[in-house]
N, C-alpha and C positions, 0 to 999 in steps of 0.2 A: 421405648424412646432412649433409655440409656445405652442402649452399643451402640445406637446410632449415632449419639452422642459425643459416644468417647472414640467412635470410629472420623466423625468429623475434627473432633481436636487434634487427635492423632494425626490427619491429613492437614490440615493447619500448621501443627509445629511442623510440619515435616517441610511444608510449604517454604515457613518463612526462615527454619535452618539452611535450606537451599538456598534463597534469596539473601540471607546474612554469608555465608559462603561465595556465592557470585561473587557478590560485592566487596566480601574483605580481599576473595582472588581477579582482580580488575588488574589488568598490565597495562600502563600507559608509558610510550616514549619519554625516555627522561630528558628534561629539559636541557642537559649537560652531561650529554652520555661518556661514557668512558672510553677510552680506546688505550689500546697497548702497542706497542711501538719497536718491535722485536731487529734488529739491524749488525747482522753479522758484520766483525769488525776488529782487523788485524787476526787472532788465531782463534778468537773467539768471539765476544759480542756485546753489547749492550741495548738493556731494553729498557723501556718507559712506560711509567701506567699512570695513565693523568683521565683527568676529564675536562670537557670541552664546551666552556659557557660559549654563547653566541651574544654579538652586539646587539644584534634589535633594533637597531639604530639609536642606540645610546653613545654617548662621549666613554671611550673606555681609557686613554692613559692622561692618569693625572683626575680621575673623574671616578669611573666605578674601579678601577684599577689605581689607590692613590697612589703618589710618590712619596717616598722614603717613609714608607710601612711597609712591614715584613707581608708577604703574597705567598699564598702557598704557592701559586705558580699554578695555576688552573680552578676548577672548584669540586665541591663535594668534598669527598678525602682528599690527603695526599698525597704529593704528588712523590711518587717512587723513583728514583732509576737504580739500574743494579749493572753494573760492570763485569767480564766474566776473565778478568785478567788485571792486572795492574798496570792502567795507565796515568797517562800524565794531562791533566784537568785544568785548561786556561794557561799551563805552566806551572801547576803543582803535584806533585806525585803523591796518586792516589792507590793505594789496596783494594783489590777484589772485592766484589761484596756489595750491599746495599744500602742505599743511602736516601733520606731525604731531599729534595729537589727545592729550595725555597728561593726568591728572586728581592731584593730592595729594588723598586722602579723608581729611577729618579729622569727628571727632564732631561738631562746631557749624560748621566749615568749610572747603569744599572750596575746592582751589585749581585752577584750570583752564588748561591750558598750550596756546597753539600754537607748535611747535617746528618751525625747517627741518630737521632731524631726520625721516625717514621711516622709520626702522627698529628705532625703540626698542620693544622688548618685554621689559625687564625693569629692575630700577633701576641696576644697574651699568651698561647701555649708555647712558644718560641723563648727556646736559651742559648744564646749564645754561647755558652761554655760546650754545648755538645755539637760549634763547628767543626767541621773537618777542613773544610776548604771556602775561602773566600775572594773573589775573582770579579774584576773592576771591569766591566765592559760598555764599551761606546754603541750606544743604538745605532741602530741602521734604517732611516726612511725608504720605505716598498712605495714604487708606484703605484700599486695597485693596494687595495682594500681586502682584508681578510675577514670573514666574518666569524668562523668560532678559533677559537686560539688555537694553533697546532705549536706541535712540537716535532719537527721530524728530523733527519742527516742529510745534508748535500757532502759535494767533492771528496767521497767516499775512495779512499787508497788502502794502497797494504797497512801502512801505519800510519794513517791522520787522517780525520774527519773532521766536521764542522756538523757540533748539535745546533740546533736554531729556535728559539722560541718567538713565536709569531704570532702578532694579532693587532687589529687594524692596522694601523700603517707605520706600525712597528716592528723592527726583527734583534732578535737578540742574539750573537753568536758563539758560541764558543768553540777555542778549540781544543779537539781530542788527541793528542799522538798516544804511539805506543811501542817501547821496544822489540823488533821481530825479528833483526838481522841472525844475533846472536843465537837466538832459539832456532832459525830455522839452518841456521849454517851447521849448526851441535846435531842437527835430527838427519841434516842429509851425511853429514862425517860418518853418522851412524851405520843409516841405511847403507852407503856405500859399502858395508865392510859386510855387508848379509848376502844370501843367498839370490835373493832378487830385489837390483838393484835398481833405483830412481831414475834411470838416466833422463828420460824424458822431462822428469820435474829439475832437476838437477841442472840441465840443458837451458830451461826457461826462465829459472831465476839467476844463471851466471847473464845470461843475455839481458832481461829485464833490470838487476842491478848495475850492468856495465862492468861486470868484471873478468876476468881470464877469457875471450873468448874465444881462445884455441883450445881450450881447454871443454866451452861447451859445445865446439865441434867435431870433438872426440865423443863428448857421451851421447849426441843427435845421433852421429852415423850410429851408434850403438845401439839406440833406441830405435832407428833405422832398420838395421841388420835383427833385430827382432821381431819387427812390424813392418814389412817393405811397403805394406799397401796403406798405411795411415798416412793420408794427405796430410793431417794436422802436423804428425811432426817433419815430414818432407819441407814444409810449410815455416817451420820454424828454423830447419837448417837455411833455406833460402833466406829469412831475415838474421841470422846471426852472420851468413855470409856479407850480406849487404852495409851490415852495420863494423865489418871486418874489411871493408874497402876491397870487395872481393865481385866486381860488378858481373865479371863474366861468369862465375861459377853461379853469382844469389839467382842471374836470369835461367842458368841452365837449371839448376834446382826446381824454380820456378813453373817452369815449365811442365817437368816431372810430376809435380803437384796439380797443377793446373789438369795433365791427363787423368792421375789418380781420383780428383776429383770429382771429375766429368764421370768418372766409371762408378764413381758412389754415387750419382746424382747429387749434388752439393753445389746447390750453385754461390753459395756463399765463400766457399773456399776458391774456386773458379776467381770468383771476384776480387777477392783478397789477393790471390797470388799477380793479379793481370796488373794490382796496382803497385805490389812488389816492383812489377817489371817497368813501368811506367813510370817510376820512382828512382829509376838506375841513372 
């Protein structure tokens, strides 16, 4: 009777280490999951790491979200953003790096905080002394209803976005610029003076800035003359002509493109160029 014995306990403990196991390893959806929020932006980028409570159909501003108490700005942890360049934040210039996310909601105005602070998730951990930045902004009432808080970028340009913090029928904006002229003008100086030169990129932001544009119709034919068959930049000589008061060359260009493209199957560039001409 005793091996069988100690063969049954044996299979017992083993039973109920299994079953303590399951159960300490059970995954359930968290009720305010996380998301990251990664948004290339000017030369480099800025990302977000929050979590995302849902209404439920509860009162959220003024209500589970009070007014003028410090909000991490989502829940669980805190809420992070990290910037991957020095920009300028509501209208204050900000260093590279990462920073605390925290928000004052108030009924006509929120106050928006980045803090070296990485840890604040409630109002007592919150010091004022370790602001960086602090930025007065006017809500914005959404027609529609949001149900877990998002944080994400609209009108997303070379240098200036707009973050937005969202939830029920509240949005909160700010805005991002960021210096890019200088940088990018210093890297094409550069580049021109190498071996193999930019012309195509060189081409597209004298045109897209509005500057010399006889100037980016020397480096297009150039970018040209090294790629005859790339509708793309055929493509772009035909709008720097256009935008150069140059109607009959941007439709013959145009045109050029339009064949090229046809021969790449591309019927987007086809399109693009048809409206070029349409546009004359």
């Amino acid at each position: 009777m005793k091996p069988l014995f100690r063969y049954l306990s044996a299979g017992c403990s083993l039973l109920l280490c299994a079953q303590l196991s399951f159960a300490q390893g059970v995954k359930m959806p968290a009720p305010s999951p996380g998301q990251t929020i990664h948004q290339d932006f000017a030369l480099s980028f800025v990302e977000v790491n929050y979590s995302r409570p849902a209404a439920k159909g509860r009162t959220i501003m003024g209500d589970l979200v009070p007014y003028d108490k410090v909000w991490r700005t989502g829940a669980n942890g805190a809420t992070v953003i990290t910037f991957g360049e020095d920009i300028n934040f509501g209208g204050t210039a900000v260093k590279a790096g990462k920073y605390g996310l925290l928000t004052i909601p108030g009924k006509s105005e929120w106050t928006v905080i980045l803090t070296k602070s990485l840890d604040v998730t409630s109002p007592a951990a919150y010091k004022p002394e370790n602001d960086v930045v602090r930025v007065k902004v006017k809500p914005v009432a959404l027609p529609f209803s949001i149900e877990n808080f998002m944080i994400g970028f609209d009108d997303v340009k070379p240098s200036s976005a707009n973050l937005m913090l969202m939830w029920e029928k509240t949005m909160i904006p700010v805005k991002l610029t960021a210096e890019v002229d200088d940088k990018i003008m210093a890297q094409l100086e550069t580049a021109m003076k190498g071996d193999k030169k930019p012309y195509f990129q060189a081409a597209t932001y004298y045109y897209e800035t509005n500057r010399d544009l006889k100037q980016a119709l020397t480096w297009v034919d150039a970018a040209i003359q090294e790629n005859a068959s790339a509708f793309w930049i055929v493509t772009l000589k035909a709008r720097i002509q256009a935008k150069s008061g140059d109607k009959k060359g941007a439709k013959a260009t145009a045109e050029k493109a339009i064949e090229l493209a046809k021969t790449a199957k591309n019927d987007d560039y086809v399109v693009i160029n048809q409206k070029i001409i349409a546009s004359l």
